[in-house]
C-alpha positions in Angstrom: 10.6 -5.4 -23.4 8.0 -6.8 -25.1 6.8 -10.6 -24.5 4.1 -13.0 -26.2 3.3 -14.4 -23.3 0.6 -12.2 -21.8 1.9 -12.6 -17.8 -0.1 -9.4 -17.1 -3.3 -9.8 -18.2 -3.3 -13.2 -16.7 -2.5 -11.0 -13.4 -4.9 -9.4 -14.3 -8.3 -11.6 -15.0 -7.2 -14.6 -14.1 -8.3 -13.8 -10.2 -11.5 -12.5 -11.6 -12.5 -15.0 -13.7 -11.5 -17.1 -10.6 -13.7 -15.6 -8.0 -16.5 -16.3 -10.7 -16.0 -20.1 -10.5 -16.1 -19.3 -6.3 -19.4 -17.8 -6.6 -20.5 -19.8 -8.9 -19.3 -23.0 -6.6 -20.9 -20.9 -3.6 -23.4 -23.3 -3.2 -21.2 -26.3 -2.4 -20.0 -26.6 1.3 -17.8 -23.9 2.4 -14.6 -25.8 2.9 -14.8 -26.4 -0.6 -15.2 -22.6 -1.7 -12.6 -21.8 0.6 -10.3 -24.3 -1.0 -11.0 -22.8 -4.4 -10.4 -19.1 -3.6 -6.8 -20.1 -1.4 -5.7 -22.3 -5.1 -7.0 -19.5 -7.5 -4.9 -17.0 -4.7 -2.4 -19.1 -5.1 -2.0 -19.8 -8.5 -2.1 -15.9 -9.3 1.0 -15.6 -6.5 2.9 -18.3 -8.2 2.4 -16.7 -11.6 3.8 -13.5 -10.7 7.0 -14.6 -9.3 8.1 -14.5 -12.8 7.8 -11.1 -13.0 10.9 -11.3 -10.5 12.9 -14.2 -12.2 12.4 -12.8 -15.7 13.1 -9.1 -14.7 16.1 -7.0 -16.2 17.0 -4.6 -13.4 19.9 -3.0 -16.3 17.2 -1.7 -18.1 14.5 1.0 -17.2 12.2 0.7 -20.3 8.9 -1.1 -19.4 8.8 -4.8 -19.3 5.9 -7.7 -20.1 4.3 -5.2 -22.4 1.1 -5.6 -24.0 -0.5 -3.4 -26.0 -3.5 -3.8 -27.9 -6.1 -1.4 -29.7 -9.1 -1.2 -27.2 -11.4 1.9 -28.0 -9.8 3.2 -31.0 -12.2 5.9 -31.8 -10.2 7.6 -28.4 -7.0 6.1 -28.9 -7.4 4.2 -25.8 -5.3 0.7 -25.7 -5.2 -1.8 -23.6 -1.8 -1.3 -22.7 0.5 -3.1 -19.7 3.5 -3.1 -18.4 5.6 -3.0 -15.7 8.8 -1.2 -14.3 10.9 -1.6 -11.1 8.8 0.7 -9.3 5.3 -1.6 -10.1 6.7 -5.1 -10.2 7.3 -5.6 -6.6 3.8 -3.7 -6.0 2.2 -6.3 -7.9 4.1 -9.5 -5.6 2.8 -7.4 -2.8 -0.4 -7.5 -3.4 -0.8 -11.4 -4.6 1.4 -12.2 -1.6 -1.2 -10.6 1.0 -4.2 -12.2 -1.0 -3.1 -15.3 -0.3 -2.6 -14.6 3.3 -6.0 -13.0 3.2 -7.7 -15.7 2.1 -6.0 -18.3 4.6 -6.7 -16.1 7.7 -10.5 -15.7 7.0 -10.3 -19.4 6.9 -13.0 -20.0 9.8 -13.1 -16.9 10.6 -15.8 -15.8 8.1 -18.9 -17.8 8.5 -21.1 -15.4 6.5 -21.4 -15.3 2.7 -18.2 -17.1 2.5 -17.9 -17.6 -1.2 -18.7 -13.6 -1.8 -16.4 -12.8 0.7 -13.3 -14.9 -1.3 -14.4 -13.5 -4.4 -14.4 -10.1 -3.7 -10.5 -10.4 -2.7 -9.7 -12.0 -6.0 -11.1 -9.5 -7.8 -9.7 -6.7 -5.8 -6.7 -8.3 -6.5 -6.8 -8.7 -10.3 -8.3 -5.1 -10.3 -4.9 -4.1 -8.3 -2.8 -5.6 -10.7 -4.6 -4.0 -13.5 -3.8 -0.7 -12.1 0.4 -1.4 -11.1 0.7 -2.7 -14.9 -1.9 -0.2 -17.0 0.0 2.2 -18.8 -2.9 3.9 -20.6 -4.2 6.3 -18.7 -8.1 5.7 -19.5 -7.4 2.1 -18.5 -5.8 3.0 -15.3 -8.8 5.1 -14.3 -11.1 2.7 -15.1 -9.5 -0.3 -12.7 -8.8 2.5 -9.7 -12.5 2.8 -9.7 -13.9 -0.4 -10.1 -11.0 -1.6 -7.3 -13.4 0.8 -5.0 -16.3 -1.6 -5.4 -15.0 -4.7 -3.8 -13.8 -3.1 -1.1 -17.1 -0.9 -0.4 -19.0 -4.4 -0.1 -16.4 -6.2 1.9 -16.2 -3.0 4.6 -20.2 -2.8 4.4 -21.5 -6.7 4.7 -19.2 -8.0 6.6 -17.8 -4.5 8.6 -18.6 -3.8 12.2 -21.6 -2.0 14.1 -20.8 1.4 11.9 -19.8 -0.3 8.7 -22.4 1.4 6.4 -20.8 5.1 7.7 -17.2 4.1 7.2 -18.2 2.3 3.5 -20.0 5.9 2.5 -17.1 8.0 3.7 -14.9 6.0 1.9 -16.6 6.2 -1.3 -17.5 9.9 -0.9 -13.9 10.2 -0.4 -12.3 8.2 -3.2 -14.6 9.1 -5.6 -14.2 12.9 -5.2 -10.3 12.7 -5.7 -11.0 10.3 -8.9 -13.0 12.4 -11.0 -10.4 15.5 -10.5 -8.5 13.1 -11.8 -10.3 11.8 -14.8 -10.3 15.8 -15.6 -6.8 15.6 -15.9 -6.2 13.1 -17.6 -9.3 14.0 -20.1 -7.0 17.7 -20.6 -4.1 15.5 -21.4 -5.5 13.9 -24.3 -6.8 16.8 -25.8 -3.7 18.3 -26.0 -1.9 15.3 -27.4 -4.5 13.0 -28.2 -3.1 9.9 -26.8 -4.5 8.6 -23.7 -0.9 6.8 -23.1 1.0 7.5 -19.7 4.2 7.6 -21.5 2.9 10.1 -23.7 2.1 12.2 -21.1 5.4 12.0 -19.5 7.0 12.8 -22.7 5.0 16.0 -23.8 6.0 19.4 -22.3 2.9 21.5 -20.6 3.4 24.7 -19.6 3.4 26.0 -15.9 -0.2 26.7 -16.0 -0.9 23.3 -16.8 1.3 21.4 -14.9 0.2 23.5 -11.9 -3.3 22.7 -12.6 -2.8 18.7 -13.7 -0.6 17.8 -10.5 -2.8 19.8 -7.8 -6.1 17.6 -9.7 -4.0 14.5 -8.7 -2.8 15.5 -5.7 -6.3 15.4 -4.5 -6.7 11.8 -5.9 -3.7 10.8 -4.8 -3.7 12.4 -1.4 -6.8 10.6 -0.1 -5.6 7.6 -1.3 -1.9 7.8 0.6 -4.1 9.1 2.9 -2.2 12.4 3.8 -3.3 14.9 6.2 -6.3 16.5 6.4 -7.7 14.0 3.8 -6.7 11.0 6.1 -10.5 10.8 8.3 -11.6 8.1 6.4 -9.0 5.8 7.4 -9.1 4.9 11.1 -13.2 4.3 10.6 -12.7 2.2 7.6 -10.1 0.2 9.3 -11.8 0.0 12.5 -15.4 -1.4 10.9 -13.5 -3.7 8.5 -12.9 -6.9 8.7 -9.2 -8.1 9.6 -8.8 -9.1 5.7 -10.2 -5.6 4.5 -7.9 -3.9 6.9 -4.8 -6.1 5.9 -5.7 -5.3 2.1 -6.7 -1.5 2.5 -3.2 -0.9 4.5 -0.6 -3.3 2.9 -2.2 -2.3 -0.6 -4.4 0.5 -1.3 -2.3 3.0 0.4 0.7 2.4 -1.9 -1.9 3.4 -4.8 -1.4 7.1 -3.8 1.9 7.0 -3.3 2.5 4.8 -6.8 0.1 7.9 -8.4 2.6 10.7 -7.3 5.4 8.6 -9.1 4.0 7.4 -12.5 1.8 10.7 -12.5 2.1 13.8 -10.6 6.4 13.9 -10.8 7.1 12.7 -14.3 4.5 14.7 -16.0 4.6 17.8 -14.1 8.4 18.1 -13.3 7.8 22.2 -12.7 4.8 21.9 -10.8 6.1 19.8 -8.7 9.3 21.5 -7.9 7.0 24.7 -7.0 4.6 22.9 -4.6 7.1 20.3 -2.6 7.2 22.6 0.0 3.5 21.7 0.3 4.1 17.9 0.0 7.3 18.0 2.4 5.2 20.0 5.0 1.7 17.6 4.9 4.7 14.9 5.0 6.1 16.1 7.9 2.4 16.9 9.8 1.6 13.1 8.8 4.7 12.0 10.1 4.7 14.0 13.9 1.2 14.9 14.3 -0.7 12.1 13.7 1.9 9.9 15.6 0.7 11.9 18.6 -2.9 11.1 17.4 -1.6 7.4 18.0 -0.6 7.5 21.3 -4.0 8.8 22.5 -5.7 6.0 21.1 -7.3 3.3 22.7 -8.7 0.5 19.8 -5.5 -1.4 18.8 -7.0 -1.0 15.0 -7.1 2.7 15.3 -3.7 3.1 16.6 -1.9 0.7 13.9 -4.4 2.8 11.3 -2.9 6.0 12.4 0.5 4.3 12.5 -0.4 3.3 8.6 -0.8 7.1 8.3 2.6 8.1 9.8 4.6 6.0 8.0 2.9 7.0 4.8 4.1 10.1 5.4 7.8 9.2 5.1 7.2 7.7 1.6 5.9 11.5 0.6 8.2 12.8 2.3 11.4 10.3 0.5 9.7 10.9 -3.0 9.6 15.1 -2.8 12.8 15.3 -0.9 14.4 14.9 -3.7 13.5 18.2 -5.3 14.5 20.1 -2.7 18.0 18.7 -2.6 18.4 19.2 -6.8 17.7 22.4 -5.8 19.7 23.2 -3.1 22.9 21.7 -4.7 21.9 21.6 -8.3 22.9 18.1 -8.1 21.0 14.4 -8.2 24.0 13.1 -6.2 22.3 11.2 -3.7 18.2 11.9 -4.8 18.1 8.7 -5.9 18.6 6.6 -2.2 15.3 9.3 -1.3 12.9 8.3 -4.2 14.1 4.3 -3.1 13.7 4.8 0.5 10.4 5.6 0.1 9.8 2.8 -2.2 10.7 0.1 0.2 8.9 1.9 2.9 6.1 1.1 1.0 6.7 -2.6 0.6 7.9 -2.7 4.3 4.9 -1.3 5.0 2.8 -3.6 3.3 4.2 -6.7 5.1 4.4 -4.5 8.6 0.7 -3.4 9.2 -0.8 -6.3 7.1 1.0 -8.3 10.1 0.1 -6.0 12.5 -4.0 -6.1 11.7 -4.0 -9.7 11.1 -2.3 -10.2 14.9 -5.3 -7.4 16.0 -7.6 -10.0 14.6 -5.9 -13.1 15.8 -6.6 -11.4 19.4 -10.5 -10.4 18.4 -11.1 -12.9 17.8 -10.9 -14.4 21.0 -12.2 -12.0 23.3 -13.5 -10.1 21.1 -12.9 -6.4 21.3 -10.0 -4.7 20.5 -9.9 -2.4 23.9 -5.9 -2.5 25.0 -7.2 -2.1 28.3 -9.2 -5.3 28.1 -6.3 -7.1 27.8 -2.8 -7.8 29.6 -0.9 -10.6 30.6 -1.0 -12.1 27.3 2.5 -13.2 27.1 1.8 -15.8 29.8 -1.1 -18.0 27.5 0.3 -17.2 24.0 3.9 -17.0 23.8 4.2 -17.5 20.0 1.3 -15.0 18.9 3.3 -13.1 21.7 6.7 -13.4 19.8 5.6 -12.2 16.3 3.7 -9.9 18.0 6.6 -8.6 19.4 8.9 -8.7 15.7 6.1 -6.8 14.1 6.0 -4.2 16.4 9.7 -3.8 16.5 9.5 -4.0 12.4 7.0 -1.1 13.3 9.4 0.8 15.4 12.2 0.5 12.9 14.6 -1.9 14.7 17.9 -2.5 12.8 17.4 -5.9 11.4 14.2 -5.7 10.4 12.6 -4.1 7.0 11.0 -0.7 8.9 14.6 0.3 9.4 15.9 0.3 6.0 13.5 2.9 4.2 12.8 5.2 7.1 17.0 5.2 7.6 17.3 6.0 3.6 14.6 8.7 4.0 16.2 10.6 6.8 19.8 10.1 5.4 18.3 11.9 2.6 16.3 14.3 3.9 20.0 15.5 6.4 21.2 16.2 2.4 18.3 18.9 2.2 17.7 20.9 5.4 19.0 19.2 9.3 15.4 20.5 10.8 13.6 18.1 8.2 15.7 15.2 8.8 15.0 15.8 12.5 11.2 15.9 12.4 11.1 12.8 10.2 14.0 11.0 12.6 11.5 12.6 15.7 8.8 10.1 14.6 11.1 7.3 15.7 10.7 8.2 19.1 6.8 8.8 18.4 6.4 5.1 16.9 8.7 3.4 19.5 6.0 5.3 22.0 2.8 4.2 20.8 3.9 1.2 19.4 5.7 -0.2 22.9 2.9 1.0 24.7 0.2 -1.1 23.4 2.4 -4.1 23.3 3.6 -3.1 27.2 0.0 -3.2 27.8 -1.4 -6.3 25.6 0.9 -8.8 26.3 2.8 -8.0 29.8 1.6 -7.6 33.2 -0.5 -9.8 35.3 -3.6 -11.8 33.8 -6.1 -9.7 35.3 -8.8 -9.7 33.2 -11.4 -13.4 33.8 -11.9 -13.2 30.1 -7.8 -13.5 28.9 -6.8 -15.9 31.4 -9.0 -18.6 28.6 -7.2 -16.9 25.8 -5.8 -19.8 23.9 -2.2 -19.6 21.5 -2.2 -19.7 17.7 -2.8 -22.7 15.8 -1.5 -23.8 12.8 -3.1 -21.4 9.9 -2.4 -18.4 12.1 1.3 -19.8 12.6 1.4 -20.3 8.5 -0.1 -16.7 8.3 2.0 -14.9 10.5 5.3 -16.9 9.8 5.4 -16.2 6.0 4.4 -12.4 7.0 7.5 -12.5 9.0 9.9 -13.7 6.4 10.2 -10.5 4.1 10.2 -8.6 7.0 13.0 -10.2 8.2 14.9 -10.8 4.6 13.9 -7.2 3.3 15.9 -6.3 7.1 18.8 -8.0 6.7 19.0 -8.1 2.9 17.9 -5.3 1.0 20.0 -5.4 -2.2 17.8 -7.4 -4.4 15.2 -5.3 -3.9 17.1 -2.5 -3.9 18.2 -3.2 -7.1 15.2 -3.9 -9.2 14.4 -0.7 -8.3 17.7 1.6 -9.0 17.4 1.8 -13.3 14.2 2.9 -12.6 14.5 5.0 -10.1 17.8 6.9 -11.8 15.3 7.3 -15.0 12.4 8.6 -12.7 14.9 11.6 -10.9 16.4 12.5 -14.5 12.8 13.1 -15.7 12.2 15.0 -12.7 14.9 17.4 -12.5 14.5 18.2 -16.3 12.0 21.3 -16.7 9.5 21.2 -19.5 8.9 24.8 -20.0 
């Protein structure tokens, strides 16, 4: 579907042109550039909730399409769009801007105005890369998304914040320009640069083996999946709470997005022939590093490796799927895998976005982010204590609340493939309920030992407004899954035909 009104690229610039005005209005007082950045944040979330309202879940042809000569020379357009699998993406990520921007409210008392502004752009950037459906395009915004996030971790990061921005970099880069090599052999063999081109043309197993392992690498880091995931806990740790709300909730689901708009449409064979790799690094994401979690003792490492493990079952949902089809020869039932997965990924967004931002709300305060340097905190802040509490059940996977839904989809599929791989996914259940009860046992219950806590005061209102409209999908996605569910489906059943056809 094809629209005159240009909803994308307003997604798109309209963030960046407004963190220009916030930089430019830098030097007025900083209540002032923080009102600017929260209505340009806002404005962006309000224009994409259209992309809901005016979406045709019958259909699963791309929608809001735009596509305009841009380097013709290359055949490179500037070409957008968006599916069931990137819409909700894209609500994601202006949702968590917004609540970005409201919880570094008075927390940020340095650079304010560059701070907002490298969060709008990020988030236009984002966008850019959910909707691009030229390939060229899409590389070009997955890079320049790295820059804003580089300075955010590195000026206003902890004591190690220069380390953790270079491994970062070093690390995303790397992946990327494998990438770029793959998509560069794509166009010389059809001479488009479009991703629907790509997914169209039939490469042979050589190919196809060679393409999907260059963007397994790029997408791998990004998920992060094991043993490419080291980057993670030090960038979340020296971030700052907004960084590490937008680096998990966000710019994880990039790798995980890659894999489907990438890696499974356009190499259908290659990836039939390697899931056994994917399913396995799924399944050592899933198990291993949830023991990792239990041994830490930073609250932002442990919800980082937590980020990491349930990563894993969004690989692990996506791949399953081949091994079913061929097993049984059958799609019957690939589809609630692929979906699972999918609203793990939004789940997960809303899950350890909360989770970091009630790390910070605590830092804040005292601080550090020891567990052992806390305790009793039940007693002073029973609200932060009670979302607190929701998250990390939402964390666990409680019934009721959006962690359930995906990781119950994923296992119910993964039982259709092989029992012992539905019971290492389902074992992480156990794993998560374990690290994830733990540091909430230790955080909020007990006695107030600790001099320090016993001044500890409960949330005010913007942390309240923050954490209560974090809670909401959690809660709706929990108890009402359909609509989202169902956005997804045409696409999803269009993404599993692709996949089972070979192109040899």
């Amino acid at each position: 579907m094809t629209t005159d009104f240009p909803i994308l690229s307003i997604l798109l610039w309209l963030p960046i042109a407004g963190a220009l005005v916030v930089l430019v209005a830098g030097k007025l007082a900083p209540i002032s550039v923080r009102w600017l950045a929260l209505f340009f944040a806002t404005v962006v979330f309000a224009l994409s909730v259209p992309l809901w309202t005016g979406f045709n879940p019958g259909t699963a042809g791309m929608q809001f399409v735009e596509n305009l000569p841009w380097i013709s020379t290359f055949n490179v357009h500037y070409h957008l769009g968006v599916d069931g699998i990137s819409m909700p993406l894209i609500l994601l990520n202006t949702f968590m801007t917004v609540l970005v921007v409201i919880a570094g409210w008075e927390v940020i008392q340095y650079k304010i105005a560059q701070y907002m502004a490298a969060f709008l752009i990020m988030e236009g950037l984002i966008n850019g890369v959910f909707s691009s459906l030229d390939s060229l395009l899409f590389y070009v915004l997955w890079e320049a998304m790295l820059i804003p996030m580089f300075l955010i971790i590195g000026i206003w990061g902890g004591p190690r914040r220069v380390y953790a921005t270079i491994k970062f970099f070093l690390y995303t880069f790397f992946g990327s320009v494998l990438m770029l090599v793959a998509i560069i052999y794509m166009y010389v063999k059809t001479g488009s640069y479009d991703i629907l081109v790509f997914q169209h043309t039939s490469f042979g197993m050589t190919a196809q083996l060679l393409i999907f392992l260059a963007f397994l690498v790029a997408f791998a880091v990004k998920v992060p999946m094991w043993p490419v995931h080291t980057w993670l806990p030090d960038a979340h740790v020296e971030a700052p709470t907004g960084g590490s709300v937008i680096l998990a909730a966000i710019l994880l689901k990039m790798g995980a997005y890659g894999f489907l708009r990438f890696s499974l449409p356009i190499a259908p064979d290659a990836s039939r022939m390697l899931m056994w790799l994917i399913i396995g690094l799924s399944l050592v994401a899933i198990i291993y590093i949830g023991f990792v979690a239990i041994a830490q003792t930073d609250m932002k490492k442990l919800v980082a490796y937590s980020s990491i493990a349930h990563m894993g079952f969004v690989t692990l949902g996506i791949f399953i799927v081949l091994l079913i089809f061929q097993k049984t020869a059958s799609t019957d039932g690939t589809v609630m895998g692929v979906e699972g997965g999918l609203v793990q990924m939004i789940s997960h967004g809303f899950v350890s976005g909360a989770l970091f931002l009630c790390v910070g709300v605590l830092y804040d305060r005292l601080h550090t982010r020891d567990i052992k340097a806390y305790g009793g905190v039940i007693n002073l802040m029973p609200a932060f204590a009670f979302f607190l509490v929701l998250f990390a059940m939402a964390n666990v996977g409680l019934p009721g609340t959006s962690g359930f839904v995906g990781e119950w989809m994923v296992i119910l599929t993964s039982m259709k493939a092989d029992f012992w791989i539905a019971f290492g996914a389902a074992f992480t259940l156990f794993l998560g309920a374990a690290y994830t009860l733990w540091m909430v046992k230790r955080v909020l219950y007990g006695p107030v030992g600790n001099s320090n806590v016993s001044g500890m005061k409960d949330i005010g209102k913007r942390e309240f407004i923050v954490l209560g409209l974090c809670a909401i999908p959690v809660i709706v996605i929990g108890v009402w899954p359909a609509p989202l569910l169902n956005v997804m489906h045409a696409t999803v059943s269009n993404l599993v035909h692709q996949v089972v056809q070979s192109k040899l």
